[in-house]
C-alpha positions as CSV (number, residue, x, y, z in Angstrom):
1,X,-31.8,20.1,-58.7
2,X,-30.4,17.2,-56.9
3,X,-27.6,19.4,-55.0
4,X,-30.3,21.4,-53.8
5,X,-32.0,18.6,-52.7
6,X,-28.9,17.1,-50.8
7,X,-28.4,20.8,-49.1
8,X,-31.9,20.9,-47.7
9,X,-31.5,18.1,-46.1
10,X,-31.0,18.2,-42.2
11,X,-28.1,18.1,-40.0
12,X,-26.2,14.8,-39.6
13,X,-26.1,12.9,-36.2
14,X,-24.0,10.3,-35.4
15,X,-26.5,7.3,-36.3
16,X,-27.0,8.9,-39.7
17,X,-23.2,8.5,-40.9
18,X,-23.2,4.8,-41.2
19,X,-26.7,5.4,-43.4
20,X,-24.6,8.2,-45.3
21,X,-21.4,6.2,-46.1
22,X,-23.4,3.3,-47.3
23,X,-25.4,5.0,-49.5
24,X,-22.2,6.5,-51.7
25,X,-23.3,9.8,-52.1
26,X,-20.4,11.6,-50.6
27,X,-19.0,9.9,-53.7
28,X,-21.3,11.2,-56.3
29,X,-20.9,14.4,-54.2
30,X,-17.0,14.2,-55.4
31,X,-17.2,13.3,-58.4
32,X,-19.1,16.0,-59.4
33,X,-17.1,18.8,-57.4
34,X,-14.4,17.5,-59.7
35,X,-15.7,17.2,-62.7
36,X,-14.2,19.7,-65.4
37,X,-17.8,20.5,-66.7
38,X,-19.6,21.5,-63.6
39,X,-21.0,24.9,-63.1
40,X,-19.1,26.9,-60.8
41,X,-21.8,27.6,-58.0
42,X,-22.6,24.3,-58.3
43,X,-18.8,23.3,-57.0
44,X,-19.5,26.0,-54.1
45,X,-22.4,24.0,-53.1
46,X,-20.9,21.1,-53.1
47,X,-17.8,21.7,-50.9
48,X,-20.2,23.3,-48.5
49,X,-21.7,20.2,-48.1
50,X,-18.7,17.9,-48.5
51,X,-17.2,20.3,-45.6
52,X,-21.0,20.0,-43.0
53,X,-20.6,15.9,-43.8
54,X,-16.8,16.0,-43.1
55,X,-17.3,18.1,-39.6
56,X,-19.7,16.1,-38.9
57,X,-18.0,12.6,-39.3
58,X,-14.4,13.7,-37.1
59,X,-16.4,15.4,-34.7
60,X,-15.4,19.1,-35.5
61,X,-17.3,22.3,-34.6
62,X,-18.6,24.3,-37.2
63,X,-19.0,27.3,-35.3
64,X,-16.2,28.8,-33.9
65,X,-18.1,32.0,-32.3
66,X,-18.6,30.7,-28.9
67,X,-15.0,30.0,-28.5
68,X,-13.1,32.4,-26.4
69,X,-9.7,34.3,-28.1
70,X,-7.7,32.0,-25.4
71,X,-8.9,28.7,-26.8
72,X,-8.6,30.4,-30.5
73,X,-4.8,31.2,-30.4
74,X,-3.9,27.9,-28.5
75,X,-5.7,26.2,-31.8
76,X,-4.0,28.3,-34.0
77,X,-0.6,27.8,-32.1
78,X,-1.3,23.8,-32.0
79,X,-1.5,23.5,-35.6
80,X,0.8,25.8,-37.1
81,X,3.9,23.9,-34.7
82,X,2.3,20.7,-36.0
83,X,2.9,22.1,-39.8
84,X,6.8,23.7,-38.6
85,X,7.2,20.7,-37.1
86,X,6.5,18.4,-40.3
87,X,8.4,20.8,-42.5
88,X,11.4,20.6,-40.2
89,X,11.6,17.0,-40.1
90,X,11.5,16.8,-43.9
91,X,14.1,19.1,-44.2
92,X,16.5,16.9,-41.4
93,X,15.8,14.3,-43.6
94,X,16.4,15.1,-46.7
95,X,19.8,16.8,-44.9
96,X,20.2,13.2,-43.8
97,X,20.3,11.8,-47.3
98,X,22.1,14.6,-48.9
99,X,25.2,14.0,-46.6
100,X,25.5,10.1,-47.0
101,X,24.8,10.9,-51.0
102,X,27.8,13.6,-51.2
103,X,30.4,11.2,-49.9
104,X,29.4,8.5,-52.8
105,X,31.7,9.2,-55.7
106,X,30.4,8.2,-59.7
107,X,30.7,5.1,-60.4
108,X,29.9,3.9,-57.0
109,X,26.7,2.3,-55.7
110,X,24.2,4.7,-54.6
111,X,25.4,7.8,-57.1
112,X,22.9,9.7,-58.2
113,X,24.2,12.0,-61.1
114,X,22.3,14.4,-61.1
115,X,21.3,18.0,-58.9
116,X,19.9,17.7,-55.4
117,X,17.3,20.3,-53.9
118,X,15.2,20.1,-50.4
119,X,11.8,19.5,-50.7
């Protein structure tokens, strides 16, 4: 009843964040999407919500229908080099650490005795 309640309510606008993060119930809202015993359409609800109050607080369209294929693909693009480029730099990295490690021999400081894999 009272996720029905927080679905019928109206859009968010900017002056009604500050009201929504002092009243907590984005909390409540998570605690119950987690909880182990919640009914499973009940957890759908939730995240629907969770995701309307999150778009709304960062400013992020909901509707992606009046954006052109051009503007699509370039968003796309943007954030798939973002997630190659975070993988990559990991991976450098952990190369990094796996060369200065492989010159240590045992019993010197820094050894690790044991297997190393990438991340």
């Amino acid at each position: 009843a009272l996720i029905d309640v927080i679905n019928s309510l109206p859009a968010i606008s900017r002056d009604d964040i500050e009201l929504l993060e002092e009243s907590q119930i984005g909390r409540v809202c998570m605690h119950l999407l987690k909880h182990k015993h919640e009914v499973k359409k009940n957890k759908l609800m939730l995240r629907k919500i969770l995701e309307r109050w999150n778009r709304a607080i960062l400013n992020r369209p909901a509707d992606f229908s009046g954006m052109d294929d051009e503007a699509r693909m370039g968003r796309a693009m943007a954030a798939s080099s973002e997630r190659t480029r975070r993988r990559d730099s990991n991976s450098n990295e952990w190369m990094a650490a796996h060369k200065s490690a492989a010159k240590l021999r045992p019993g010197e400081e820094g050894f690790i005795m044991r297997a190393r894999l990438p991340p």
